[in-house]
C-alpha positions as CSV (number, residue, x, y, z in Angstrom):
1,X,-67.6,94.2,83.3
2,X,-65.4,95.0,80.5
3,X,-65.4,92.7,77.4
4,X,-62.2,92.8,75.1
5,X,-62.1,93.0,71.7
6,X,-61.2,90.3,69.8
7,X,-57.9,90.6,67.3
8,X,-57.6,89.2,64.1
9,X,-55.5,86.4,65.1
10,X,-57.5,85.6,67.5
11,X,-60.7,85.4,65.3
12,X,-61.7,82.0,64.0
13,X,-61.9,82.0,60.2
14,X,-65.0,81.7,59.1
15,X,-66.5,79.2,56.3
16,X,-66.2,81.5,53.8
17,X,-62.4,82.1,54.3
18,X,-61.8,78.2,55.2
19,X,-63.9,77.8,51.6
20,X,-61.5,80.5,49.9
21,X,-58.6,78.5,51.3
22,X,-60.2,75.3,50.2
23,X,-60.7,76.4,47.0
24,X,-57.3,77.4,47.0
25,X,-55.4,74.4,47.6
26,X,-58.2,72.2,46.0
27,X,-56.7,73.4,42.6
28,X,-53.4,73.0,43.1
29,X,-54.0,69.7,44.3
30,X,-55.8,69.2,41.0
31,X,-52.8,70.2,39.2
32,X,-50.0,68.1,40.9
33,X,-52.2,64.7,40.2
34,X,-52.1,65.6,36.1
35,X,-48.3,66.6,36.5
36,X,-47.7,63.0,38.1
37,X,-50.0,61.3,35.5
38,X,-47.9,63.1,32.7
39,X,-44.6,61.8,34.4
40,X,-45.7,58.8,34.3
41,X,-46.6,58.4,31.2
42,X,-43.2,60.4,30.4
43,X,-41.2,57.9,32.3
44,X,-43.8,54.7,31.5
45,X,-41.9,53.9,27.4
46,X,-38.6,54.7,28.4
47,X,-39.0,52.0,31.6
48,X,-40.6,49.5,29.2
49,X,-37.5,50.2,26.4
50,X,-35.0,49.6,29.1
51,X,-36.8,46.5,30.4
52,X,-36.7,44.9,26.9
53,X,-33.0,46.2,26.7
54,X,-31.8,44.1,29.4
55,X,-32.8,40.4,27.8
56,X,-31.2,41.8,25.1
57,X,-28.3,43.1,26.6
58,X,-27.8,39.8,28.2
59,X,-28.6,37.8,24.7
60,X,-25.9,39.7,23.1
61,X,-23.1,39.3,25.8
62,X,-24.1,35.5,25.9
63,X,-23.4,35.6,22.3
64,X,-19.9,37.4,22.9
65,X,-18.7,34.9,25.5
66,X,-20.0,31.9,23.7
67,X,-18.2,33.9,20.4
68,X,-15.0,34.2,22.4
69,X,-14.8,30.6,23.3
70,X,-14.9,29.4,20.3
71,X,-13.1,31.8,18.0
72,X,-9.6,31.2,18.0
73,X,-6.8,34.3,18.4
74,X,-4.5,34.7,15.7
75,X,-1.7,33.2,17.8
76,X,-3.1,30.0,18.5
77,X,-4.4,29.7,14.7
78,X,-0.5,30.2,13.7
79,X,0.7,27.4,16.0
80,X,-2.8,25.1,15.1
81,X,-1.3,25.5,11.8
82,X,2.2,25.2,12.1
83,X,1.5,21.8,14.2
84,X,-0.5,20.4,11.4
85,X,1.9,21.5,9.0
86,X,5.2,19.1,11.1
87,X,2.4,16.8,11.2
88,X,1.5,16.2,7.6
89,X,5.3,16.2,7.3
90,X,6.4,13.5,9.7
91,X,3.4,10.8,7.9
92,X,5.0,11.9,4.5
93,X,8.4,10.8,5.7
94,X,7.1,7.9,7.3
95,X,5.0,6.9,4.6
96,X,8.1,7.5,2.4
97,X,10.4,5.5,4.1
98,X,8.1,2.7,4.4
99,X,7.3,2.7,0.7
100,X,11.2,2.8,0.0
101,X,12.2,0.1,2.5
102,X,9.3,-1.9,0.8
103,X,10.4,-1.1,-2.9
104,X,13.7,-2.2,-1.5
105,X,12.5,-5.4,-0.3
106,X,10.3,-5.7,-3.6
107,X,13.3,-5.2,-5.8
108,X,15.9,-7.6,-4.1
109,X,13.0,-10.4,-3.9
110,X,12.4,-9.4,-8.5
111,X,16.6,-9.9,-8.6
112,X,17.0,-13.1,-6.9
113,X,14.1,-14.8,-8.8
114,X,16.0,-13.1,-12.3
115,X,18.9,-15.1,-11.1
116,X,17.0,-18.5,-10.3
117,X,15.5,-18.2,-13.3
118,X,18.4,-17.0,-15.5
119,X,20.5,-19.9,-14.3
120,X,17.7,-22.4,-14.8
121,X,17.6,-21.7,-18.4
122,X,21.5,-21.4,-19.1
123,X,21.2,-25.2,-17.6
124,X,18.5,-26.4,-19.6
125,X,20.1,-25.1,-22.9
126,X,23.6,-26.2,-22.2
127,X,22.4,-29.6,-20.9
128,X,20.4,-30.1,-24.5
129,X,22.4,-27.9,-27.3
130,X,25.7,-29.7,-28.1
131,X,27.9,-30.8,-30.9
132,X,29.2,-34.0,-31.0
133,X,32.8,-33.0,-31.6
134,X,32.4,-30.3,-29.0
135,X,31.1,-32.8,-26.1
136,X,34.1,-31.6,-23.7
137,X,32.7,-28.2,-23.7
138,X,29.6,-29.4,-23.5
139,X,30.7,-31.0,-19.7
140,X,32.2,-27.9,-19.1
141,X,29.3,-25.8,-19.3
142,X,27.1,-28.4,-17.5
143,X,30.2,-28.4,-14.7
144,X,29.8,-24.4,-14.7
145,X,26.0,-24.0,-13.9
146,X,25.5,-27.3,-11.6
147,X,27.0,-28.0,-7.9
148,X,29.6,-29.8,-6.7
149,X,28.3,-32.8,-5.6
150,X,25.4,-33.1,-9.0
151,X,28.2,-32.3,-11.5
152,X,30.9,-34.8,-9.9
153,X,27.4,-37.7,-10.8
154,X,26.8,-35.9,-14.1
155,X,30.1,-36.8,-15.2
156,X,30.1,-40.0,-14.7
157,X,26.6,-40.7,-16.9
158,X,28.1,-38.6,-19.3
159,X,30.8,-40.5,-20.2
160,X,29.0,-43.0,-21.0
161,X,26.3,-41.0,-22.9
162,X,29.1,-39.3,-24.9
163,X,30.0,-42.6,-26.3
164,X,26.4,-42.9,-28.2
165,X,26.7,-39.0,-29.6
166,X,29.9,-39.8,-31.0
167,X,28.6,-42.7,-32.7
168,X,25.9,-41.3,-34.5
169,X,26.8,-37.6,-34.9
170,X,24.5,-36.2,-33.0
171,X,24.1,-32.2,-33.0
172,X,21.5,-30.8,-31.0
173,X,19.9,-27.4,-30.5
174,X,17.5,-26.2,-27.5
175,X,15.5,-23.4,-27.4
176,X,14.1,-22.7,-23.5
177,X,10.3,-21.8,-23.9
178,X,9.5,-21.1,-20.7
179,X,10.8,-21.1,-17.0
180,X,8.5,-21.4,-13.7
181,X,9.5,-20.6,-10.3
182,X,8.1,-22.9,-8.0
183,X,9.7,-21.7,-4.4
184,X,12.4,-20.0,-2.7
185,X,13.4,-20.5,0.5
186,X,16.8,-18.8,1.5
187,X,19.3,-20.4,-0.2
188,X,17.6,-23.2,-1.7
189,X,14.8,-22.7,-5.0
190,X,12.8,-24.9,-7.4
191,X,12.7,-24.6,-10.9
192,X,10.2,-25.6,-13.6
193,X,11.6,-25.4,-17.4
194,X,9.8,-26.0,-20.4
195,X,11.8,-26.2,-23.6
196,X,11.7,-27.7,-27.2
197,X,14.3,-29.2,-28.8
198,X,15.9,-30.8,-32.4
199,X,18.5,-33.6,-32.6
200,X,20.0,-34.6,-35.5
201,X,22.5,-37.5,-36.5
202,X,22.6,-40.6,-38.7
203,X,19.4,-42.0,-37.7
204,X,17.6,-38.9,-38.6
205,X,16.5,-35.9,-36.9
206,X,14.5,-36.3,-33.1
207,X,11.7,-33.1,-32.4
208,X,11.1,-33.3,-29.1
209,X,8.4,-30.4,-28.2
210,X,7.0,-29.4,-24.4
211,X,10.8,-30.9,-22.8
212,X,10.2,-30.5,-19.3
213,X,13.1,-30.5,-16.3
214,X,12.4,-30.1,-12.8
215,X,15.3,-28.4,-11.6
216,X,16.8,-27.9,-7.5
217,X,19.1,-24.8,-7.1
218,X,21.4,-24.5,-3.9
219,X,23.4,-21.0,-3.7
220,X,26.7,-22.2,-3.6
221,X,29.9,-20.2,-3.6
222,X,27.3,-16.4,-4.0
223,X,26.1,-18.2,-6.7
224,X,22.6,-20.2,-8.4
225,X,24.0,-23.4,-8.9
226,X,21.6,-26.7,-10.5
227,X,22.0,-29.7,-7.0
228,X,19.2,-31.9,-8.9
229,X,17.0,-32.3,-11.9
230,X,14.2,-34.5,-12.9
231,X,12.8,-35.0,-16.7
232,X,9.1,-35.5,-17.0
233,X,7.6,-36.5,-20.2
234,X,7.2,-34.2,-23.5
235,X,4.4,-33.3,-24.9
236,X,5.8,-34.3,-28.3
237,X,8.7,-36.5,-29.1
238,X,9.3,-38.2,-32.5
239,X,12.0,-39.5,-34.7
240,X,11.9,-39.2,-38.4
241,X,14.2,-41.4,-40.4
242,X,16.2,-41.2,-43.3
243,X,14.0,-42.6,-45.2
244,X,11.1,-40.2,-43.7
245,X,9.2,-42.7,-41.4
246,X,8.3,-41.4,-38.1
247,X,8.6,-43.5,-35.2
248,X,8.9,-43.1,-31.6
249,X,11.8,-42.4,-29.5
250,X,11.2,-44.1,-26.6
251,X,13.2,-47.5,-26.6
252,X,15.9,-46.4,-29.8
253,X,19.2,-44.7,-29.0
254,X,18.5,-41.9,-30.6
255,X,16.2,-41.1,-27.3
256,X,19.6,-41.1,-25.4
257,X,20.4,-37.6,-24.8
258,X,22.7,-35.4,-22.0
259,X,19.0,-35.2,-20.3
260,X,19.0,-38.9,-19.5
261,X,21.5,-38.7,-16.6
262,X,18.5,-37.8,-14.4
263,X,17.2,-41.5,-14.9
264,X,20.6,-42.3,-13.3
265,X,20.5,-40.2,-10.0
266,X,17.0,-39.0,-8.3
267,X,18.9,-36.8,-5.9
268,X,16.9,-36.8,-3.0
């Protein structure tokens, strides 16, 4: 019986060539777990820089939207600005125009109370300043400043004051101290007038101080006209004599004056 040979390829390796083989590849085995461990910790900081990266990556483009939103382009700024601008214009016009129609107001109400008050004290002066030989133009002024209706009742008690200033040469002067406004209401006004006064004639001269006459204005004709006047008592009224005694006015003639028409005629 013939035996054959084994070949090499068919020979099983033995321990010491499976050993040779194991320490072959045991080795390099050895060497790829270092090279992987090396990666690692190659690859390990540059994973944990990119991780903390990110949060800030995302911080900083929060920022930039937030940033955009509320950061305006140069545009709108312009047109922000120009509309403020019109705006701070229009309320300086309107303020403007208020304050003028109001100064306007302010300055016609100051004019119409001049006038009340002017025509007030040309009364008062022309009704207690005359000359005995001058009484006509005395009544004239009085018939200038005064309405129709109060000057056509003023003539009559003047006639028959006039009669008393003739007699006893009386001269008078007036000097208006001060004049009140009490109302105004449209066409109508009150009047308060406070004035001092000196008579003189035959019976010696009269100082009356603190005259006071309530006064009612109508505008009549575009014009201030005295409709009805009151006297009140003076705060000083005496007559010194010829002889230099001082007495009162009250019941003598010499108390008569162009004022005492008013006694006549409380024009309602």
């Amino acid at each position: 019986m013939k035996t054959s040979t084994p070949t090499e390829a068919d020979r099983t390796p033995d321990d010491g060539s499976l050993a040779a083989d194991a320490g072959q590849t045991e080795p390099e085995a050895a060497t790829d777990e270092p090279t992987k461990d090396r990666d690692a910790e190659e690859e390990g900081p540059e994973e944990k820089d990119a991780e903390e990266e990110r949060p800030r990556e995302k911080k900083a483009a929060s920022r930039k939207r937030v940033g955009f939103r509320l950061v305006a382009s140069p545009r709108v700024s312009r047109r922000l600005s120009v509309a403020a601008l019109v705006l701070v214009f229009l309320t300086a016009v309107v303020t403007a125009g208020l304050q003028w129609h109001e100064a306007g107001r302010l300055a016609g109400q100051d004019r119409v109370e001049q006038e009340v008050r002017t025509r007030s004290a040309e009364f008062a002066r022309a009704l207690l300043a005359y000359r005995h030989t001058e009484l006509p133009d005395a009544q004239q002024r009085i018939r200038a400043l005064t309405s129709a209706d109060f000057g056509s009742t003023y003539d009559t008690a003047f006639a028959e004051l006039s009669g008393i200033i003739t007699k006893y040469q009386a001269d008078a002067t007036a000097t208006v101290r001060d004049v009140y406004l009490s109302e105004i209401d449209g066409q109508l006004a009150k009047t308060l007038v406070v004035l001092d006064s000196e008579v003189k004639s035959t019976l010696g001269v009269r100082h009356v101080k603190g005259s006071k006459l309530m006064l009612e204005l109508v505008k009549e004709k575009g014009a201030w006209r005295v409709d009805a006047m009151t006297t009140l008592p003076a705060d000083d009224d005496v007559l010194t004599d010829p002889d230099g005694k001082v007495t009162s006015t009250a019941d003598s003639d010499a108390a008569l004056s162009p004022t005492d028409p008013a006694k006549e005629k409380d024009k309602p």
